[in-house]
C-alpha positions as CSV (number, residue, x, y, z in Angstrom):
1,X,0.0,0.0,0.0
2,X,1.3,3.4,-0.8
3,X,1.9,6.2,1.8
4,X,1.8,9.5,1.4
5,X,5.1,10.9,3.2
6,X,4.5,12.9,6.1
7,X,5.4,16.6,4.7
8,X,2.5,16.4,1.9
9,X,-0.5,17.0,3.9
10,X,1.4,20.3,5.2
11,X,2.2,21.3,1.8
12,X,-1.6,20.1,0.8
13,X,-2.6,22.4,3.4
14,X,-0.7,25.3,2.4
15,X,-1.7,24.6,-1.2
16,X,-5.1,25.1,-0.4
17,X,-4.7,28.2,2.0
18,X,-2.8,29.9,-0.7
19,X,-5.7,29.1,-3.2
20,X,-8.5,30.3,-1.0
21,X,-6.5,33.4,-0.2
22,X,-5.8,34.3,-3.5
23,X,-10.0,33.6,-4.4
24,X,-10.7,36.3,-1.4
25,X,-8.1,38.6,-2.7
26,X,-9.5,38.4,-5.7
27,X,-13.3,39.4,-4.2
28,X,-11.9,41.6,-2.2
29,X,-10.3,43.4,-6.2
30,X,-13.5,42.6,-7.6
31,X,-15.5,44.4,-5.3
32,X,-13.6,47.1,-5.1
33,X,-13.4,47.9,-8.7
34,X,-16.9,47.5,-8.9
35,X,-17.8,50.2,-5.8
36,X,-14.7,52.6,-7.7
37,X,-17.0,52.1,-10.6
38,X,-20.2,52.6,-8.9
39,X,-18.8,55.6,-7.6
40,X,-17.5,56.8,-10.2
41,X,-21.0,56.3,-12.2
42,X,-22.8,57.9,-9.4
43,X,-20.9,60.9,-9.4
44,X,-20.6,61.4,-13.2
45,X,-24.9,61.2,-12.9
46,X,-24.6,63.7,-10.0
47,X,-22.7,66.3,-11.8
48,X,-24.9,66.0,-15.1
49,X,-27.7,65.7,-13.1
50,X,-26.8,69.0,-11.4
51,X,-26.1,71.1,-14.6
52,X,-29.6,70.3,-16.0
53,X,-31.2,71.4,-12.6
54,X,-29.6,74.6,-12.8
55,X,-32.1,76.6,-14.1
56,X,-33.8,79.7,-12.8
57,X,-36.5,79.0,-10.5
58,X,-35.0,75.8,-9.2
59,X,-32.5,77.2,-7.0
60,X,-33.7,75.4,-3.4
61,X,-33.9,72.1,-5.6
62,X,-31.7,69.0,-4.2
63,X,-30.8,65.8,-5.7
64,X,-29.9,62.4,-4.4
65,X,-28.0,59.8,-6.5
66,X,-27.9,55.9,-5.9
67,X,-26.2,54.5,-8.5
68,X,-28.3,55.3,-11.4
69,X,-31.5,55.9,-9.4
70,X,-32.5,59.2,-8.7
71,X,-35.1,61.2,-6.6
72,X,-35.4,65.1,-6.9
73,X,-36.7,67.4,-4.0
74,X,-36.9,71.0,-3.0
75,X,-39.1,73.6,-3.8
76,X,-39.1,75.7,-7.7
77,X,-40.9,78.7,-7.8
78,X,-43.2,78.3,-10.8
79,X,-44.9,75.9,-13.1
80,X,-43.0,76.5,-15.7
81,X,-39.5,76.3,-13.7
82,X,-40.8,72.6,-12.5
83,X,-42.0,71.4,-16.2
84,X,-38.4,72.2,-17.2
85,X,-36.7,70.7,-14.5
86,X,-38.8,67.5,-14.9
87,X,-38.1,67.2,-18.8
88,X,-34.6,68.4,-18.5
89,X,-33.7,65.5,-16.0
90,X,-35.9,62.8,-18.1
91,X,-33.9,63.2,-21.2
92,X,-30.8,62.7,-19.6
93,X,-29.2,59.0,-20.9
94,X,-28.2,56.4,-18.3
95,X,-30.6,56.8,-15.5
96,X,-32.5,53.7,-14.6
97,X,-35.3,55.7,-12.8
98,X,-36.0,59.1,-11.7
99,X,-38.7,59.8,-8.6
100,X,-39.5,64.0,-9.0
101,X,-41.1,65.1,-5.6
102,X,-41.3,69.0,-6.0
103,X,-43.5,71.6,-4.5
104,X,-44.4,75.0,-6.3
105,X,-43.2,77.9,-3.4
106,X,-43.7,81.4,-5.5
107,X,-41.1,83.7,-4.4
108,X,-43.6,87.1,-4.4
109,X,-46.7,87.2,-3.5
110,X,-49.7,88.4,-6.3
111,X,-51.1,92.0,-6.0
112,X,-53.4,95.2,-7.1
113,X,-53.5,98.2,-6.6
114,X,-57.2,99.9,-7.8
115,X,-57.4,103.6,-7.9
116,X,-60.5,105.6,-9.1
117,X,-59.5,109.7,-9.2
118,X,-61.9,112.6,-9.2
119,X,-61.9,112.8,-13.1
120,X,-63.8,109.4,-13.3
121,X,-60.6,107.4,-14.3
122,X,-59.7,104.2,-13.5
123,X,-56.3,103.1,-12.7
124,X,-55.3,99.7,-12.1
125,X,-51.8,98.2,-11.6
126,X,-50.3,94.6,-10.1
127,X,-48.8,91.0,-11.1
128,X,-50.5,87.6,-11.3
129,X,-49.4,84.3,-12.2
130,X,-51.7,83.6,-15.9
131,X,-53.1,85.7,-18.4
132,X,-56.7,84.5,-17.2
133,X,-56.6,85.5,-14.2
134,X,-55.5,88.7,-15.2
135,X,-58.9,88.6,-18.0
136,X,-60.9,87.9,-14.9
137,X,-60.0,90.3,-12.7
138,X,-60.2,93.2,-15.2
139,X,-63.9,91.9,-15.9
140,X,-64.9,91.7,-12.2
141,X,-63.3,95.4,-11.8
142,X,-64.5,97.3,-14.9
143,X,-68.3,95.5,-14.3
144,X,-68.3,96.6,-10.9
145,X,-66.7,100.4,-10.7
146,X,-68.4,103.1,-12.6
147,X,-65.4,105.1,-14.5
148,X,-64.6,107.5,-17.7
149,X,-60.9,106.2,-18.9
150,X,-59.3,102.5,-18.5
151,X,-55.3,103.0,-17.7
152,X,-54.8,98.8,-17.0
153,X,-51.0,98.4,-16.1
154,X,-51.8,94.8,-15.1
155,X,-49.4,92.4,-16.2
156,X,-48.6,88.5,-16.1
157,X,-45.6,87.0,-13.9
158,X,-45.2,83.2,-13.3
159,X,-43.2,84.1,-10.2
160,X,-45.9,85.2,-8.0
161,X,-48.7,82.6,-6.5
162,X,-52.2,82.8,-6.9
163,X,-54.2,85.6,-5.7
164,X,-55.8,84.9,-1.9
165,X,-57.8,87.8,-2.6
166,X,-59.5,87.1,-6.1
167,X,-62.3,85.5,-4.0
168,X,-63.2,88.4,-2.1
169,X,-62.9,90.9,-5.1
170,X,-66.5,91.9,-5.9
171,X,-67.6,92.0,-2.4
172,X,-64.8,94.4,-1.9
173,X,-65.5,96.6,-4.9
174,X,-69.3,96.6,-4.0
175,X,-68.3,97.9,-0.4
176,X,-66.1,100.5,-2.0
177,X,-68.6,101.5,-4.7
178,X,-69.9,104.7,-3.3
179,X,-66.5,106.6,-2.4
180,X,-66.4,108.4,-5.9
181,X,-62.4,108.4,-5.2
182,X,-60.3,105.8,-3.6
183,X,-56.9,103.9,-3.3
184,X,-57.8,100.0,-2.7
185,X,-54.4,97.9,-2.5
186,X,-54.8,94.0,-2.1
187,X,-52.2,91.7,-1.8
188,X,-49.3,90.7,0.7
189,X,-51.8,89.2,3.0
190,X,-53.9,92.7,3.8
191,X,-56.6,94.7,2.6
192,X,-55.1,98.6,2.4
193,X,-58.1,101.6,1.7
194,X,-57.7,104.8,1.4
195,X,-60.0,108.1,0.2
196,X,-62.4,110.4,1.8
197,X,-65.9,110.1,2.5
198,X,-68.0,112.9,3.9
199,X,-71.1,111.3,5.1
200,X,-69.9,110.1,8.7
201,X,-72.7,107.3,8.7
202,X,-71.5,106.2,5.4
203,X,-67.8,105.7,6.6
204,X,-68.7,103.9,9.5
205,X,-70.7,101.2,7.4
206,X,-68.1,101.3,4.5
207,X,-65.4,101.1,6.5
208,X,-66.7,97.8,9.0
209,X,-67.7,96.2,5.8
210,X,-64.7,96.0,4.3
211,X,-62.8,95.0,7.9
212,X,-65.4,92.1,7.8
213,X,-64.5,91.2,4.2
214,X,-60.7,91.5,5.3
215,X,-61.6,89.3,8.1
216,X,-63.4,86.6,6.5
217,X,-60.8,85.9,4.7
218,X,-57.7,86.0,7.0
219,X,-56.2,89.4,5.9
220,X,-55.6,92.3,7.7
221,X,-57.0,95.8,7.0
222,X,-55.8,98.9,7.3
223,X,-57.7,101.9,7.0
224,X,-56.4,105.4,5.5
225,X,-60.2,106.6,4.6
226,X,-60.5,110.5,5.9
227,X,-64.1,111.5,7.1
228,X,-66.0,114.5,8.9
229,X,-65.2,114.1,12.6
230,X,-68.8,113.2,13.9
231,X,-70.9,115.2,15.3
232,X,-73.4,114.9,18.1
């Protein structure tokens, strides 16, 4: 019967070790290159992924990148700055998916200013988000205020958000109706009236109306109207 001599198992043994050392090693390399690569993937998707968010309006935008998974977050401050942002990220190559979770945070707030002057004209000037709106409101106003001459320096601005106050317009303009001149500012989250009234009785209802209104609808309201101290 043959017999193995004593020193081969040892160098069996170390045969082996030497093998599965190497095979880990070799792991260990694998996986390695593999994470250099998956970083080095990750980051070339970041940076493209960056310069295609860098658009006006998407400033407060942030962007995480797992592999070639992304999710987008943050705030942009129009429609229009989100619909390019979306399409500007979805035509980039080499993304397996892409989750978009943005809010619309205008940066100004929506306003107008109505003025109605002694000579019957009527001035109106302020910013909303869509051309509509802006349609609507010069209906609701010039159907509602008796005047002479239309100066409209109303214009459209996608940066602003809606108008709070559009609900409360022709309630407001009804209240207002019988100063024959006035300043009515709304916007910036309060009601601002000014004029002159001379019927004390008048004032007193004109005025508490259009507090209510302001009220009603979470505003504030300052009053500038002058009147005829009251008399007993």
């Amino acid at each position: 019967m043959y017999t193995v001599p004593g020193r081969f198992p040892v160098f069996l043994s170390l045969h082996r070790m030497t093998i599965a050392c190497t095979a880990i090693g070799f792991l260990l390399l694998c996986n390695a290159v593999t994470r250099m690569e998956g970083e080095r993937i990750q980051d070339e998707v970041g940076q493209r992924v960056r310069e295609s968010v860098s658009i006006p309006g998407a400033e407060k935008v942030e962007v995480e990148v797992e592999g070639r998974n992304l999710v987008i977050h943050g705030t942009v401050s129009n429609e229009s700055a989100k619909n390019q942002l979306e399409q500007s990220v979805s035509a980039l190559s080499g993304i397996r998916s892409i989750g978009f979770d943005l809010d619309i945070l205008p940066t100004r707030t929506s306003y107008i200013r109505i003025v109605r002057n002694h000579r019957g004209e009527l001035r109106l000037e302020g910013e909303l988000p869509r051309a509509s709106q802006v349609d609507s409101v010069l209906r609701i106003i010039t159907g509602e205020i008796e005047h002479d001459r239309l100066v409209d320096d109303l214009v459209v601005n996608p940066d602003v958000a809606d108008p709070h106050w559009y609900d409360m317009l022709m309630a407001v303009l009804r209240a207002v109706e019988p100063m024959e001149r006035f300043t009515l500012d709304l916007g910036v989250g309060r009601v601002i009236l000014g004029g002159f009234l001379e019927d004390r009785t008048v004032y007193d209802t004109l005025v508490e109306s259009v507090r209510q209104l302001a009220t009603d609808s979470e505003m504030g309201f300052v009053n500038r109207v002058g009147s005829r101290p009251a008399t007993d």
